[in-house]
Backbone as a printed PyTorch tensor [residue, N CA C, xyz], in Angstrom:
tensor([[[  3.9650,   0.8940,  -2.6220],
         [  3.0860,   1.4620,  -1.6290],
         [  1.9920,   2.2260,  -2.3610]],

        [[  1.0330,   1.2190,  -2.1880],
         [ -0.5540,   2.5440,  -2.4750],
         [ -1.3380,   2.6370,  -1.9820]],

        [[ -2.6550,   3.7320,  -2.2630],
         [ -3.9380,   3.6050,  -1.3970],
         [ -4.9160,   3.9190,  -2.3750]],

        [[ -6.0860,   3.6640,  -2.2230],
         [ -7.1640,   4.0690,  -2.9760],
         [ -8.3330,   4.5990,  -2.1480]],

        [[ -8.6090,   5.9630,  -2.6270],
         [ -9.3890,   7.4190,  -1.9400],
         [-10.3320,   7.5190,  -2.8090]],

        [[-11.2990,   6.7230,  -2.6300],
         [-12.5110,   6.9980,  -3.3090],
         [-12.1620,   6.3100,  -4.7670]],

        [[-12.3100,   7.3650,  -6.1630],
         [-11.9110,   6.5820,  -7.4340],
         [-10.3950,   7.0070,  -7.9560]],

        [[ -9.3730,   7.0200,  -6.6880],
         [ -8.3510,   7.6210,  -7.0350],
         [ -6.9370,   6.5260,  -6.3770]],

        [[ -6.3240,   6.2110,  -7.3820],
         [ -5.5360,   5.1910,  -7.2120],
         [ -4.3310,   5.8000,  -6.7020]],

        [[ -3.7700,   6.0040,  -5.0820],
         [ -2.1980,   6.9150,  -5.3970],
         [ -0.9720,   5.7890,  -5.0400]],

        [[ -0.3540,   6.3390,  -5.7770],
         [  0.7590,   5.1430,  -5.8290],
         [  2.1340,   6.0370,  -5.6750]],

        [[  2.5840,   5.4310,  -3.3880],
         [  3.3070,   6.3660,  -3.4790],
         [  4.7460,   6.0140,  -4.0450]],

        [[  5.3490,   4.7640,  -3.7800],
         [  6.5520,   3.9740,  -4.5430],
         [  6.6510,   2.8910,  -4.8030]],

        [[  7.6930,   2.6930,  -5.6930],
         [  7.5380,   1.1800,  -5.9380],
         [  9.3200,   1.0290,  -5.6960]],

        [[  9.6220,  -0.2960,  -4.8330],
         [ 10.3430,  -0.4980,  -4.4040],
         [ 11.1240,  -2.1510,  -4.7950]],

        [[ 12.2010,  -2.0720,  -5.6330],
         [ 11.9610,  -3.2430,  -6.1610],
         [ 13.5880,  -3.5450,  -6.1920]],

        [[ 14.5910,  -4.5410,  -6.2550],
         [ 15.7330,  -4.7790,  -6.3740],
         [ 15.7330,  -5.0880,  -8.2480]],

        [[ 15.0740,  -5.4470,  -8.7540],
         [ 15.1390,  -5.6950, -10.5980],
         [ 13.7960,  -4.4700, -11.0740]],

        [[ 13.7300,  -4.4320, -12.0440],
         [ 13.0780,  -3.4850, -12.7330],
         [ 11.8990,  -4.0830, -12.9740]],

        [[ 11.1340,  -3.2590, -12.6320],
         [  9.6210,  -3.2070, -12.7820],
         [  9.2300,  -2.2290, -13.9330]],

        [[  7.9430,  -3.0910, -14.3030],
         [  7.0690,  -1.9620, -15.3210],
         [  6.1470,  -1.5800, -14.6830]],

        [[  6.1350,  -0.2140, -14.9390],
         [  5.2350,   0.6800, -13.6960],
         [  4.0890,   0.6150, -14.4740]],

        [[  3.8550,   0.5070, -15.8990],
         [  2.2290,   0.3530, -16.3880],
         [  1.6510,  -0.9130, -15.7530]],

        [[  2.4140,  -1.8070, -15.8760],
         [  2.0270,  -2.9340, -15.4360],
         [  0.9850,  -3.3840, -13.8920]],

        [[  2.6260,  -2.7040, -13.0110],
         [  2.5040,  -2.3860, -11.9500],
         [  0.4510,  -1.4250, -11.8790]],

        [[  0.5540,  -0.7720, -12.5110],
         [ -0.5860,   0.4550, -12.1850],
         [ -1.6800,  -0.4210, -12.9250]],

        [[ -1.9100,  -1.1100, -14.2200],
         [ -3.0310,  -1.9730, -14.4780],
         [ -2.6950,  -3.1200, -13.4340]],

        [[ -2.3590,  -3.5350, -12.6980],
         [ -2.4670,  -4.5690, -11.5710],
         [ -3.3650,  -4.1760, -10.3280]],

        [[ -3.4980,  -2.9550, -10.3350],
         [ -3.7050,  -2.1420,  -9.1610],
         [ -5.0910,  -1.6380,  -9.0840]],

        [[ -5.4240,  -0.8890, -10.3980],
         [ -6.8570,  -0.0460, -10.4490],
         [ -7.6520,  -1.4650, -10.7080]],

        [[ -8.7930,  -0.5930, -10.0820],
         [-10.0120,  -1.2480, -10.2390],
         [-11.0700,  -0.6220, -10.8610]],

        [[-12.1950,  -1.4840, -11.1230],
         [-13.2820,  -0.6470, -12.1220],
         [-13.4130,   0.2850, -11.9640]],

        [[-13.5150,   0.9870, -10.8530],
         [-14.2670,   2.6260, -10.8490],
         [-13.0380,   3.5850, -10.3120]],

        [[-11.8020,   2.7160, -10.8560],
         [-11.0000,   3.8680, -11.0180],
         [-10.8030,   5.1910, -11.9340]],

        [[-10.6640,   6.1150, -11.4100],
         [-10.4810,   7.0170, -12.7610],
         [ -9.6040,   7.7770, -13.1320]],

        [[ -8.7400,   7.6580, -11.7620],
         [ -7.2620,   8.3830, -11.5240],
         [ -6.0680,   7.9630, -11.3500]],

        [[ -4.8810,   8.4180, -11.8720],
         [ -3.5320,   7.4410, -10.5640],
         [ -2.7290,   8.4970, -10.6140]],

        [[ -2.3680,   9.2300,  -9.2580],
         [ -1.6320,   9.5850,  -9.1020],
         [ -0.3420,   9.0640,  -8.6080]],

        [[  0.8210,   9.7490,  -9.1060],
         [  2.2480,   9.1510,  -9.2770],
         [  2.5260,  10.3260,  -7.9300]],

        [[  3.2040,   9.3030,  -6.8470],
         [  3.6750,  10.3950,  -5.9120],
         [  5.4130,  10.2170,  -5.9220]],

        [[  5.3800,  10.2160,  -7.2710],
         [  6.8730,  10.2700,  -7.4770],
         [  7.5530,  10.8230,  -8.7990]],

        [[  8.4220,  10.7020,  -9.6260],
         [  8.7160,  11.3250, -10.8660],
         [  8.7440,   9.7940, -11.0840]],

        [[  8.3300,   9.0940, -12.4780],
         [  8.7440,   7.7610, -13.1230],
         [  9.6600,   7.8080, -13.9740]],

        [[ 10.9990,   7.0850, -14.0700],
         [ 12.1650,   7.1430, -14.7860],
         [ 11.5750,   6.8390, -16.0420]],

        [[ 10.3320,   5.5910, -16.1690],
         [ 10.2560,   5.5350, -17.4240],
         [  9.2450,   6.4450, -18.4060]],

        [[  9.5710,   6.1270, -19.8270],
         [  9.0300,   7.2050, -20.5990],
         [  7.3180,   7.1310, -20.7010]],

        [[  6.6960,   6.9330, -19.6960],
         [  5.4670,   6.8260, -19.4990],
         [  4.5570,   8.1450, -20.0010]],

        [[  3.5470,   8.0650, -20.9590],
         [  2.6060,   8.9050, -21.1320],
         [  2.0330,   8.9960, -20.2710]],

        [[  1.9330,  10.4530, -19.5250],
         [  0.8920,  10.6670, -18.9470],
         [  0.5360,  12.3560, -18.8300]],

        [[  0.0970,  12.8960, -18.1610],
         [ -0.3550,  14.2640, -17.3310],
         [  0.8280,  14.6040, -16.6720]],

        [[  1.3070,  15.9190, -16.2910],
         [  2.2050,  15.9120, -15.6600],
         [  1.8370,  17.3750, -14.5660]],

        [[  1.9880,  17.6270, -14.1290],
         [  1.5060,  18.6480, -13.1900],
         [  3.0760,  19.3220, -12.1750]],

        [[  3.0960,  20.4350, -11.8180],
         [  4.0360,  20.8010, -11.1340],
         [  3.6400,  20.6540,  -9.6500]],

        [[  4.0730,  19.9840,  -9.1350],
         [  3.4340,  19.6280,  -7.3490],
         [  4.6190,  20.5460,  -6.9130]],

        [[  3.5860,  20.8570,  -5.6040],
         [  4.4530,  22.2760,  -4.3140],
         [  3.6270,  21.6660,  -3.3500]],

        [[  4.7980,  21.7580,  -2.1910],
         [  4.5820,  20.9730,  -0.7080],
         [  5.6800,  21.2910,  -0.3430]],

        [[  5.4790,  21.5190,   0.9560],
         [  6.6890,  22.1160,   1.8860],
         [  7.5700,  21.1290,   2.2490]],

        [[  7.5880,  19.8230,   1.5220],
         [  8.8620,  18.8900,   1.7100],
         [  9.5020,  19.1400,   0.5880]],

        [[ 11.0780,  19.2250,   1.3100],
         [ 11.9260,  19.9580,  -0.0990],
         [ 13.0830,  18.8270,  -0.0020]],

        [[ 13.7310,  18.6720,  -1.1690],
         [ 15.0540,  17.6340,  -1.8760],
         [ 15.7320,  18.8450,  -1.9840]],

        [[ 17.1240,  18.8960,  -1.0980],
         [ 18.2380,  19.4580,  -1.1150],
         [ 19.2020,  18.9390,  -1.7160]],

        [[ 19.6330,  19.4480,  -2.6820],
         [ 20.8750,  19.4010,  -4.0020],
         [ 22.1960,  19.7880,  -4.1000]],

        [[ 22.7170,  19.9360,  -4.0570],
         [ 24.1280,  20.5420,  -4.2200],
         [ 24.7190,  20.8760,  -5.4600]],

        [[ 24.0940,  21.7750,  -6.0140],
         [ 24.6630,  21.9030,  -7.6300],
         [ 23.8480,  23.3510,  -8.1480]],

        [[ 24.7860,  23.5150,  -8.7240],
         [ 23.6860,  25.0810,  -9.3290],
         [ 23.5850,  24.5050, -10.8740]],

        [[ 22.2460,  25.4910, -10.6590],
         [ 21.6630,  25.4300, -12.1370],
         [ 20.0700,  24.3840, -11.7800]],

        [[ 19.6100,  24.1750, -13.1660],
         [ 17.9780,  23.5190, -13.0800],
         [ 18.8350,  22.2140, -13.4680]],

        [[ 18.3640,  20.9420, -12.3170],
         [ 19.0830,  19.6430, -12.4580],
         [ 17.7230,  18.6740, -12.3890]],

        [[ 16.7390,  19.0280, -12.0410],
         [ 15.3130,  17.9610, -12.1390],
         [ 14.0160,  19.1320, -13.0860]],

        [[ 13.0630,  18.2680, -13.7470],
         [ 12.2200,  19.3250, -13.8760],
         [ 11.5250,  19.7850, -13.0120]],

        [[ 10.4580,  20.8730, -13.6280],
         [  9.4290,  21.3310, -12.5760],
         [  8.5690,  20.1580, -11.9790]],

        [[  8.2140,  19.4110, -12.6190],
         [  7.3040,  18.3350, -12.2440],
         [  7.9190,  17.0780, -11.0070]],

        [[  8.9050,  17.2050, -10.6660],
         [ 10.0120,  16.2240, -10.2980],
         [  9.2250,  16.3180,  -8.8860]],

        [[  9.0900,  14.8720,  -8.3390],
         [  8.4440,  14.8820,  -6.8930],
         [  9.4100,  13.5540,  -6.3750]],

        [[ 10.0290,  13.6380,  -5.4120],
         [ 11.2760,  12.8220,  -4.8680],
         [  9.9090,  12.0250,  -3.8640]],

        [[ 10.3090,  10.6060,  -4.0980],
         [  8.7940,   9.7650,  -3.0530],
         [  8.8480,   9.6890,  -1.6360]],

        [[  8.0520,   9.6670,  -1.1530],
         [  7.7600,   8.9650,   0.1330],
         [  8.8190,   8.8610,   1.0440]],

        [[  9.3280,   7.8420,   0.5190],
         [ 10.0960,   6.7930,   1.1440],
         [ 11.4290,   7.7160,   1.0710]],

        [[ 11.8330,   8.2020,   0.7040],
         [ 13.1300,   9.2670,   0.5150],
         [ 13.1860,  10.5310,   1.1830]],

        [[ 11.6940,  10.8210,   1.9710],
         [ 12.0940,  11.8440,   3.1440],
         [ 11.8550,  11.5980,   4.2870]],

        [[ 13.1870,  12.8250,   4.9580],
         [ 13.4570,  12.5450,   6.3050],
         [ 12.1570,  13.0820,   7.0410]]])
């Protein structure tokens, strides 16, 4: 699932039964006058990129004490109620 907002590519999940390459996936996607992609998710793989701490009043409830995702960790789309 994505959209493109002007020169900004957001890509909210990728939904797949076998494994995908999400670079792949994301050079399939942008176009010339892209200049952005935002990930509206955490990517399992070891992808270089920017990482930013996102805050939004949709929250992932856990059951465990202690720090179990990082700060940057954004649970997608498709995974809230």
């Amino acid at each position: 699932m994505h959209s493109m907002k002007g020169s900004v590519l957001h890509l909210f999940d990728m939904i797949s039964e076998q494994k995908v390459d999400l670079e792949t996936v994301i050079h399939s996607l942008v176009l010339e006058n892209t200049t952005k992609v935002i990930l509206h998710f955490t990517p399992s793989d070891d992808l270089v990129c920017e990482k930013e701490v996102y805050e939004d009043s949709n929250v992932l409830f856990v059951r465990q004490e202690g720090e179990l995702f990082p700060k940057e960790f954004k649970h997608p789309m498709t995974s809230q109620a």
